[in-house]
mmCIF file of the C-alpha atoms, coordinates in Angstrom:
data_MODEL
# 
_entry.id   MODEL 
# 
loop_
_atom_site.group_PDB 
_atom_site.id 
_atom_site.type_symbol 
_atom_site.label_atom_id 
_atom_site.label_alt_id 
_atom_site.label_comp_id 
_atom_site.label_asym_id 
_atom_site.label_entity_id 
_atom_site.label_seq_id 
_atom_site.pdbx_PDB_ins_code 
_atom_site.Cartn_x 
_atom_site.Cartn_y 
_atom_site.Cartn_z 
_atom_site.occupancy 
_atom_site.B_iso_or_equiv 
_atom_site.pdbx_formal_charge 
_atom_site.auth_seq_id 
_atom_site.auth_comp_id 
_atom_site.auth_asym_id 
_atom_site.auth_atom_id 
_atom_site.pdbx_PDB_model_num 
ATOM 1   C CA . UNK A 1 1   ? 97.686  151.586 257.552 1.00 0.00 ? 1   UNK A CA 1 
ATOM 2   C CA . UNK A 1 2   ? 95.069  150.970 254.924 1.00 0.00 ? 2   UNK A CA 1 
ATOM 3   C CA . UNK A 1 3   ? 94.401  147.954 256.056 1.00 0.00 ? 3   UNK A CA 1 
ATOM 4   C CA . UNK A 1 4   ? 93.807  149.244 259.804 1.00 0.00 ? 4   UNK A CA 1 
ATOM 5   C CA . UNK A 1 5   ? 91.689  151.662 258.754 1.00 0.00 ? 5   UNK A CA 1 
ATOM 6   C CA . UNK A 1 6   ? 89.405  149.534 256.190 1.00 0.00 ? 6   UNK A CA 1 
ATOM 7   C CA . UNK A 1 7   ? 89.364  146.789 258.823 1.00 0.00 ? 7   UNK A CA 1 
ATOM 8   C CA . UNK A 1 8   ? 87.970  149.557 260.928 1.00 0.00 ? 8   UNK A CA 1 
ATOM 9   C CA . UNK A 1 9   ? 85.416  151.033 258.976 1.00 0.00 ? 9   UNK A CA 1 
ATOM 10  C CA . UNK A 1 10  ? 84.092  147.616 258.762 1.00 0.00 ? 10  UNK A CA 1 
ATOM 11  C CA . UNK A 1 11  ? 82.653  148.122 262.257 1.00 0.00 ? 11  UNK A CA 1 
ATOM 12  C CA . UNK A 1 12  ? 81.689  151.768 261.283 1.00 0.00 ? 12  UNK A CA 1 
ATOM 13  C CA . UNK A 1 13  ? 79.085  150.214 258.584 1.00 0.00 ? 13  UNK A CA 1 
ATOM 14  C CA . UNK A 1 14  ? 77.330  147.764 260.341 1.00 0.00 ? 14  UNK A CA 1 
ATOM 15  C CA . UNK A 1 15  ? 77.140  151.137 263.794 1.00 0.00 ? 15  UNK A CA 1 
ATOM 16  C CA . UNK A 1 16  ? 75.706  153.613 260.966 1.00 0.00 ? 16  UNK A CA 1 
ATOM 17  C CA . UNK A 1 17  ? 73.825  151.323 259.234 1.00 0.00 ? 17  UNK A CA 1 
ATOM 18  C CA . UNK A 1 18  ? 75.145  151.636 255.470 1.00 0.00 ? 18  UNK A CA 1 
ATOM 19  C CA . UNK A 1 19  ? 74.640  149.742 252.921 1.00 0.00 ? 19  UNK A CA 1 
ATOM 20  C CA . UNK A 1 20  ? 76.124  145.661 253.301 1.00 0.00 ? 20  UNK A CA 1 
ATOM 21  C CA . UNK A 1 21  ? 77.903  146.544 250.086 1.00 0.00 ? 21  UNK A CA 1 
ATOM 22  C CA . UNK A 1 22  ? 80.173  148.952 251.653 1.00 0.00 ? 22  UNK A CA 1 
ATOM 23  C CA . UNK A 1 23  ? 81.273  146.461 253.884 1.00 0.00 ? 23  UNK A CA 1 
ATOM 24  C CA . UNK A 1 24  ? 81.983  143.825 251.258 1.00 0.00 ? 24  UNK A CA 1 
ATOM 25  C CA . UNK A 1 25  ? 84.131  146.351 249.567 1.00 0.00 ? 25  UNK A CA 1 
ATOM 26  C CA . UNK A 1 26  ? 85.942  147.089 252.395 1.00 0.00 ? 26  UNK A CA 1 
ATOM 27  C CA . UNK A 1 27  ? 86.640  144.338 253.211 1.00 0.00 ? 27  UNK A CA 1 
ATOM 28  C CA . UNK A 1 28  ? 88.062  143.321 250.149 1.00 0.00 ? 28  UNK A CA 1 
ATOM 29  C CA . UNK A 1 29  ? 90.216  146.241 250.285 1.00 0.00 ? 29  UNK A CA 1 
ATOM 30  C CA . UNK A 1 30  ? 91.792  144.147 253.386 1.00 0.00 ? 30  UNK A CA 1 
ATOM 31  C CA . UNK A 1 31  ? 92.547  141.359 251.885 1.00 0.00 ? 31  UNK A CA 1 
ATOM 32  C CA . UNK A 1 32  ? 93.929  142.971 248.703 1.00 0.00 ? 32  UNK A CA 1 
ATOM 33  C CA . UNK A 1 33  ? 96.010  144.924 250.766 1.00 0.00 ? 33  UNK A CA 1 
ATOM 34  C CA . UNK A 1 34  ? 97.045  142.238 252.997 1.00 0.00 ? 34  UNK A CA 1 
ATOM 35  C CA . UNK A 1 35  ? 98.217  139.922 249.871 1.00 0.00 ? 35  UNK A CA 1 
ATOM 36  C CA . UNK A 1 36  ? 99.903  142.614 248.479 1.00 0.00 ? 36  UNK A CA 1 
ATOM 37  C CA . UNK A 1 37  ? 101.953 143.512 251.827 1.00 0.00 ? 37  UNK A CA 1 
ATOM 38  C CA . UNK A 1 38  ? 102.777 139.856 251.810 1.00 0.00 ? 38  UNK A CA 1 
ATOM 39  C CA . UNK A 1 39  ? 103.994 139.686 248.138 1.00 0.00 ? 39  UNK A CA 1 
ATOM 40  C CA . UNK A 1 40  ? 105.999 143.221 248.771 1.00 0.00 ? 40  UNK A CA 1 
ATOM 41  C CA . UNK A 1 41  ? 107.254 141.529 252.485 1.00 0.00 ? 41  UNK A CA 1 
ATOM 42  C CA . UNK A 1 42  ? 108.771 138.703 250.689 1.00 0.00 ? 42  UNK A CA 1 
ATOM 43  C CA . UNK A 1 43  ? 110.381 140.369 247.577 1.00 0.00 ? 43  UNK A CA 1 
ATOM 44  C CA . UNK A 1 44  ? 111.877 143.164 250.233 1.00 0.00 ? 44  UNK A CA 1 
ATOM 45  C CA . UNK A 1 45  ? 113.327 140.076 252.831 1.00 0.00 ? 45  UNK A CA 1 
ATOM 46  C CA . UNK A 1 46  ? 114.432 138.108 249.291 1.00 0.00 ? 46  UNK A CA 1 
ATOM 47  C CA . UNK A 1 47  ? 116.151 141.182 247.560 1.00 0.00 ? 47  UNK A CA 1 
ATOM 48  C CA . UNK A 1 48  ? 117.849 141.597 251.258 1.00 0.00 ? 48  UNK A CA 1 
ATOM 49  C CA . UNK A 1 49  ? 118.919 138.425 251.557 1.00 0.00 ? 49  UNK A CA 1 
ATOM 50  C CA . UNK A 1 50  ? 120.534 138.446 247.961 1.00 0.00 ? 50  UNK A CA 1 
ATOM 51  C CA . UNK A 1 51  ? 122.178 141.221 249.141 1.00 0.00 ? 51  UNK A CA 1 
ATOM 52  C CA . UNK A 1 52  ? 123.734 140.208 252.222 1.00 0.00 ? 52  UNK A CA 1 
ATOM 53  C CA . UNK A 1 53  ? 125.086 136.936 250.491 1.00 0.00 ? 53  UNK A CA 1 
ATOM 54  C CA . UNK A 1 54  ? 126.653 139.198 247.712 1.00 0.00 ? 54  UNK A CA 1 
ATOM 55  C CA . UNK A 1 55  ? 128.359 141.181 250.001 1.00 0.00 ? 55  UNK A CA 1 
ATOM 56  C CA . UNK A 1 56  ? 129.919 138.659 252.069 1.00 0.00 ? 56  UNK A CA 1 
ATOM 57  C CA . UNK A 1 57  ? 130.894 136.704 248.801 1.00 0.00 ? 57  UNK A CA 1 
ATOM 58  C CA . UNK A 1 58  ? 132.295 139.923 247.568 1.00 0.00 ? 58  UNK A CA 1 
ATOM 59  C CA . UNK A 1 59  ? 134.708 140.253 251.014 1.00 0.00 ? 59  UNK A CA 1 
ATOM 60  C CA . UNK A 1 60  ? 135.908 137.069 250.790 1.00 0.00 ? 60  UNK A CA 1 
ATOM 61  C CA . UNK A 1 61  ? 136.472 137.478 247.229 1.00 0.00 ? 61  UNK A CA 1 
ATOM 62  C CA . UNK A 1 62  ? 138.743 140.529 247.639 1.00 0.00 ? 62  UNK A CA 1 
ATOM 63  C CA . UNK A 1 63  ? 140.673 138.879 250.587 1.00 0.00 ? 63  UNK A CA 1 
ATOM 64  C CA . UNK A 1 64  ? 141.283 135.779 248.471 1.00 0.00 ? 64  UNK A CA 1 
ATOM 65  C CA . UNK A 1 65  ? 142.755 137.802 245.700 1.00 0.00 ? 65  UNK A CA 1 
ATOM 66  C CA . UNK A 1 66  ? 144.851 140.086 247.941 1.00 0.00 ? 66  UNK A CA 1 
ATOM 67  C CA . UNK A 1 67  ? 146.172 137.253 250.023 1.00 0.00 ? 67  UNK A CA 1 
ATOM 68  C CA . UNK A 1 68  ? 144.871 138.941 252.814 1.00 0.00 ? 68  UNK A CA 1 
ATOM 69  C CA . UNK A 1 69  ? 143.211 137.518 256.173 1.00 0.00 ? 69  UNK A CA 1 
ATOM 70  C CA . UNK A 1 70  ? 143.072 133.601 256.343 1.00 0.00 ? 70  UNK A CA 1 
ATOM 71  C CA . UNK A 1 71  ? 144.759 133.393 253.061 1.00 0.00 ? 71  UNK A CA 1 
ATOM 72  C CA . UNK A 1 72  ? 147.578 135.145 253.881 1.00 0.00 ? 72  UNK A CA 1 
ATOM 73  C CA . UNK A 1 73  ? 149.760 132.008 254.999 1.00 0.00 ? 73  UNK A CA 1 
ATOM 74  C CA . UNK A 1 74  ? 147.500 129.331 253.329 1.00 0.00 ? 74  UNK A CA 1 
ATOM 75  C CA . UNK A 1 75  ? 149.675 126.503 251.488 1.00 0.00 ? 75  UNK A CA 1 
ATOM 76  C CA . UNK A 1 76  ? 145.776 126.018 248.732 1.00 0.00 ? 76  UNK A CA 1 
ATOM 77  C CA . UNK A 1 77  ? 143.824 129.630 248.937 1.00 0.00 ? 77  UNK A CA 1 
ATOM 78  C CA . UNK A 1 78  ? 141.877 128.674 246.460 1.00 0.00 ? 78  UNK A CA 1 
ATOM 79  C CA . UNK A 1 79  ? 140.773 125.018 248.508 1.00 0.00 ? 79  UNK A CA 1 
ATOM 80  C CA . UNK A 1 80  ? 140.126 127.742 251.313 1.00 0.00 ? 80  UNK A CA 1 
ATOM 81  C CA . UNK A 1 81  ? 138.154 130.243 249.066 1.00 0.00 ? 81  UNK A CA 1 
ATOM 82  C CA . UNK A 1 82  ? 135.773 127.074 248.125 1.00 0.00 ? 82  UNK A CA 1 
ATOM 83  C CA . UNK A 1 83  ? 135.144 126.587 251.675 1.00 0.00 ? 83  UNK A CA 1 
ATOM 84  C CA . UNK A 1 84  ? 134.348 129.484 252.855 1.00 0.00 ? 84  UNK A CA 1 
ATOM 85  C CA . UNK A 1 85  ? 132.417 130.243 250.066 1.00 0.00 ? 85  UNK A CA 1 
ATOM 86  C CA . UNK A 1 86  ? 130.007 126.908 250.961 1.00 0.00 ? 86  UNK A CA 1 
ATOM 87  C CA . UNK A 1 87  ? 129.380 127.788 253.978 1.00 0.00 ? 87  UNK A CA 1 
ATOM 88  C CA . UNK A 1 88  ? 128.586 131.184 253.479 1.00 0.00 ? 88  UNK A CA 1 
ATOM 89  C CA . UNK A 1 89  ? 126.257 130.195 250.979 1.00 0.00 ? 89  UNK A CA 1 
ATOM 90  C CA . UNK A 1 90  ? 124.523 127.191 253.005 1.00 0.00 ? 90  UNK A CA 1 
ATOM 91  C CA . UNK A 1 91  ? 123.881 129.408 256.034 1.00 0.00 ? 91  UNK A CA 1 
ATOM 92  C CA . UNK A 1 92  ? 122.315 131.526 253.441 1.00 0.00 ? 92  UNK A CA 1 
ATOM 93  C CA . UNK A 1 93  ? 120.349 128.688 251.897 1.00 0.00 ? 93  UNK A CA 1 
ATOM 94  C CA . UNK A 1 94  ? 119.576 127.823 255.611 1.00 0.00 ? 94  UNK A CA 1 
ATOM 95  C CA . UNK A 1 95  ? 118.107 131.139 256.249 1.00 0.00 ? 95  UNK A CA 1 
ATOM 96  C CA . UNK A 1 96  ? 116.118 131.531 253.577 1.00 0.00 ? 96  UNK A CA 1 
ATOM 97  C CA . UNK A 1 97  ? 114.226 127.842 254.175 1.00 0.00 ? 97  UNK A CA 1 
ATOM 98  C CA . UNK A 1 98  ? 113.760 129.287 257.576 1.00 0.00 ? 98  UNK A CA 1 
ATOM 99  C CA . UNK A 1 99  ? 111.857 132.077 256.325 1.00 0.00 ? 99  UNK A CA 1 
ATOM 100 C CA . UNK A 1 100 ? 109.909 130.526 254.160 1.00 0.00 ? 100 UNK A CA 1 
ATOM 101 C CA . UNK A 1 101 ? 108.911 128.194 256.344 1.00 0.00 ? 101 UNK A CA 1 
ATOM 102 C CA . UNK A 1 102 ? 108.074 130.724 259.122 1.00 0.00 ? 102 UNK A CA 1 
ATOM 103 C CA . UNK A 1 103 ? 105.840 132.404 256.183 1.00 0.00 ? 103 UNK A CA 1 
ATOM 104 C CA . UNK A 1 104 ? 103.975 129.494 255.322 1.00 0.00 ? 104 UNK A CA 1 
ATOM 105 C CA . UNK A 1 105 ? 103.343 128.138 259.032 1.00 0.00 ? 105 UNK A CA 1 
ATOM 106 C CA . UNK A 1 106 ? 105.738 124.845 258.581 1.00 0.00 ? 106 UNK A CA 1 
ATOM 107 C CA . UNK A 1 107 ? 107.638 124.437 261.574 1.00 0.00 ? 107 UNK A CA 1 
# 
């Protein structure tokens, strides 16, 4: 929002005819605001991440030790647990190059 309206009143200076100063400042306030909703994005889509890969950990976790779901009539749960666990934590690893590459442009 800040950033909408400073990019705005950029305009506004040059149609009222204020000082060039005014504009400079405003549009610094963009791009201080835009690095800072950049450095906020990624620490909010990181911490989520983290998150999600906990939790699934954390189910597979409790069915492993309750001999629940595809443990229940596995001759190695623990082989299984391993497994799982990879995977889950290479599509996470898989995800998160992804993002980062969709942040920095790499394709």
């Amino acid at each position: 929002m800040i950033v909408t309206i400073a990019g705005a009143a950029v305009a506004l200076v040059e149609a009222f005819g204020w000082d060039r100063w005014v504009a400079a400042l405003l549009g610094f306030v963009v791009v201080v605001f835009q690095g800072l909703e950049r450095i906020f994005g990624r620490t909010t889509e990181g911490s989520r991440s983290v998150d999600v890969l906990r939790r699934e950990l954390g189910r597979e976790k409790r069915l492993y030790l309750t001999g629940e779901g595809r443990y229940k009539n596995d001759d190695d749960p623990f082989s299984s647990f391993v497994e799982v666990a990879e995977v889950i934590i290479a599509r996470n690893d898989q995800e998160e190059v992804a993002y980062n590459a969709q942040l920095t442009g790499d394709r």
